[in-house]
C-alpha positions as CSV (number, residue, x, y, z in Angstrom):
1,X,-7.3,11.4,5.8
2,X,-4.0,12.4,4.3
3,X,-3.5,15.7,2.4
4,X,-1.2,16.1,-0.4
5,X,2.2,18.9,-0.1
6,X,0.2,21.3,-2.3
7,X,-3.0,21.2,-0.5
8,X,-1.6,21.6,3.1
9,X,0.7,24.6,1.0
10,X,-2.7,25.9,-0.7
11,X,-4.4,25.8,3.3
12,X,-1.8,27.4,4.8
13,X,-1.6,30.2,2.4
14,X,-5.3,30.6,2.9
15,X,-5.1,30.9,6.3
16,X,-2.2,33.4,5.8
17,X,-4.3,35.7,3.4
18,X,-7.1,35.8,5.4
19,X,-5.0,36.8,8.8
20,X,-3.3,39.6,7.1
21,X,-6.8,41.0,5.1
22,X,-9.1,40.3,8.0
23,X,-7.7,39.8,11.4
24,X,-4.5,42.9,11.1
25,X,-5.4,44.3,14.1
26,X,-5.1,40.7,15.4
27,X,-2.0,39.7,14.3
28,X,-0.1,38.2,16.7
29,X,0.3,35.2,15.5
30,X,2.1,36.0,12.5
31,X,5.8,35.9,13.0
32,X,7.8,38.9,11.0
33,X,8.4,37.0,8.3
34,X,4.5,36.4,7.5
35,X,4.3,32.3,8.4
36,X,2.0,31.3,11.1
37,X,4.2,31.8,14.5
38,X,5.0,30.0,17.4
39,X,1.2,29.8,18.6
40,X,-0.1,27.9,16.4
41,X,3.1,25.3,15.5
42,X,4.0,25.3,19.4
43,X,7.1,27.1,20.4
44,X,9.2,24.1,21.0
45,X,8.7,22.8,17.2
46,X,9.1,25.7,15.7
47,X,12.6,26.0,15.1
48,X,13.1,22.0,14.6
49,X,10.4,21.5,12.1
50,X,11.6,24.9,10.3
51,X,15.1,22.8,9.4
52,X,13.6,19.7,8.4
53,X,10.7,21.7,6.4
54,X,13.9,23.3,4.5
55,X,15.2,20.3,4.2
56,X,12.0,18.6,2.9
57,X,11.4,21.5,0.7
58,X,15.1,21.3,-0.3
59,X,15.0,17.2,-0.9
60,X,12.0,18.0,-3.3
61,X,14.2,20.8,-5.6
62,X,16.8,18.7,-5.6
63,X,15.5,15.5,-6.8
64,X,12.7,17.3,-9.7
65,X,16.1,18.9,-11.3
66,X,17.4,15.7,-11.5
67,X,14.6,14.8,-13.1
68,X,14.2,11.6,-10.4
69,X,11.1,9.6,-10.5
70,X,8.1,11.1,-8.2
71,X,8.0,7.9,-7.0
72,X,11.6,7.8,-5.7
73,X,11.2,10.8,-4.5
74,X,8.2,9.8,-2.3
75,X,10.2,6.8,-0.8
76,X,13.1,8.9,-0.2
77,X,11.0,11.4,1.6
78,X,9.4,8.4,3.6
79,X,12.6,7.3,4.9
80,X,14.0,10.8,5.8
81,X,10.8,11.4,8.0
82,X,11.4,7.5,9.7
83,X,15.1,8.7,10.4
84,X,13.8,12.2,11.5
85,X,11.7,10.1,13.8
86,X,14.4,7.8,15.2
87,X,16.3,10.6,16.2
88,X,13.5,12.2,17.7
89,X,13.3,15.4,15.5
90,X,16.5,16.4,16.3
91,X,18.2,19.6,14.3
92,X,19.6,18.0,10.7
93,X,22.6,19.9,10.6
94,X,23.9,18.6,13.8
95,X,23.5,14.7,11.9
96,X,26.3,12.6,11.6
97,X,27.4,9.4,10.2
98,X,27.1,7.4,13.0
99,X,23.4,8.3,13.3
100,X,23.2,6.7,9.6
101,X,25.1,3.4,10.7
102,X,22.5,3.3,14.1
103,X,19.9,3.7,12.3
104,X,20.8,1.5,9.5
105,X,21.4,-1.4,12.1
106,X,18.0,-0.5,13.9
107,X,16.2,-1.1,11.0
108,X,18.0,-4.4,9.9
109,X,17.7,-5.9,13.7
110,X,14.9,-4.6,14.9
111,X,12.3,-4.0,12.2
112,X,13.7,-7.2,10.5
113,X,13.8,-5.5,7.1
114,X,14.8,-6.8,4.0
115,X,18.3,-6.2,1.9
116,X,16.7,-4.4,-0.6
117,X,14.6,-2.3,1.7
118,X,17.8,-1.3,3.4
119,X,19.3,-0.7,1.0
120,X,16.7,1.8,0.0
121,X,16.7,3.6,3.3
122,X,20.7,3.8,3.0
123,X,20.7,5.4,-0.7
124,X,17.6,7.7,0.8
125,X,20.0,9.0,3.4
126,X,23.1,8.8,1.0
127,X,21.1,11.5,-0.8
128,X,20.4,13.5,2.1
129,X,23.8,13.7,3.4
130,X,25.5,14.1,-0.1
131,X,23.4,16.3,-1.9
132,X,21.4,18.4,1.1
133,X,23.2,18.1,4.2
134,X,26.7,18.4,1.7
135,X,28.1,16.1,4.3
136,X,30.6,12.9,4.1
137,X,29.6,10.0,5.0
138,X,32.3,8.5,5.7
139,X,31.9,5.9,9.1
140,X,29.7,3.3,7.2
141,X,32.0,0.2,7.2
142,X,31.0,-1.5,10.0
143,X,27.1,-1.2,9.6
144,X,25.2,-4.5,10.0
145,X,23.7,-4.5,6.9
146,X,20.7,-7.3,5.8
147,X,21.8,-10.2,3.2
148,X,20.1,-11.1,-0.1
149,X,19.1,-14.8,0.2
150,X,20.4,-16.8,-2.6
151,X,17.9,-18.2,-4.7
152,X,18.7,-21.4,-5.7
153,X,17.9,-22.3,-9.8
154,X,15.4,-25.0,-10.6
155,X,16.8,-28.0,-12.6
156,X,14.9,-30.7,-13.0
157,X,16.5,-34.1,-14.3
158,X,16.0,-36.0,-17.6
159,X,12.6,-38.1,-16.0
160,X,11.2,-34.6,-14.7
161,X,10.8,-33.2,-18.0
């Protein structure tokens, strides 16, 4: 079953409240700032999924006061995670634009996606670099990229019609 941002956001705040009303002499973990510590998200995630949280929670200001389409915003979000995933969660502010143009090829070769898909996933990370990671992108000329097919127009003769 999936859960929506603001009910995982709504649970986790729950769980918060009731740690710091219930279980004080039992805090441990709680990390200073008051989010559920390294116990619970595993200490090896912690600090990777902290900088994609920020940037997920980033992604989502940026794009409502642009007043973008919750819809776009869903698919942009989607491919994010699916690059966060082909990198294998690595920090975001180490990215570059040769991990764009590998993954960019990836999906066109190996997950035989369409031109328009692509080029989804590329303005998805476009957005990311420009406008979160407020990084060039500037190494994207040799990219395999997928081609539109060419549909060809019907015409039918004098005796067809």
């Amino acid at each position: 079953m999936r859960f929506s941002d603001w009910q995982v956001k709504q649970a986790a705040d729950a769980i918060l409240l009731y740690a710091e009303r219930y279980l004080e002499q039992n805090s441990s973990f709680l990390s200073k700032n008051g989010s559920i510590g390294s116990k619970l998200l595993g200490a090896g995630n912690k600090q990777k999924w902290g900088g994609w949280k920020d940037i997920f929670s980033k992604l989502h200001e940026t794009m409502r006061l642009r007043h973008y389409s919750p819809r776009t915003e869903k698919s942009y979000r989607l491919w994010i995670n699916k690059f966060r995933g082909y990198l294998n969660n690595r920090n975001p502010h180490t990215l570059e634009g040769k991990d764009v143009k590998n993954f960019l090829t990836h999906i066109a070769l190996h997950d035989r996606v369409s031109a328009s898909t692509q080029n989804q996933a590329f303005n998805a990370l476009l957005y990311l670099f420009r406008n979160i990671l407020q990084k060039d992108l500037n190494d994207l000329k040799d990219t395999i990229r997928a081609r539109q097919r060419r549909k060809l127009p019907v015409v039918l003769t004098r005796e067809e019609v």
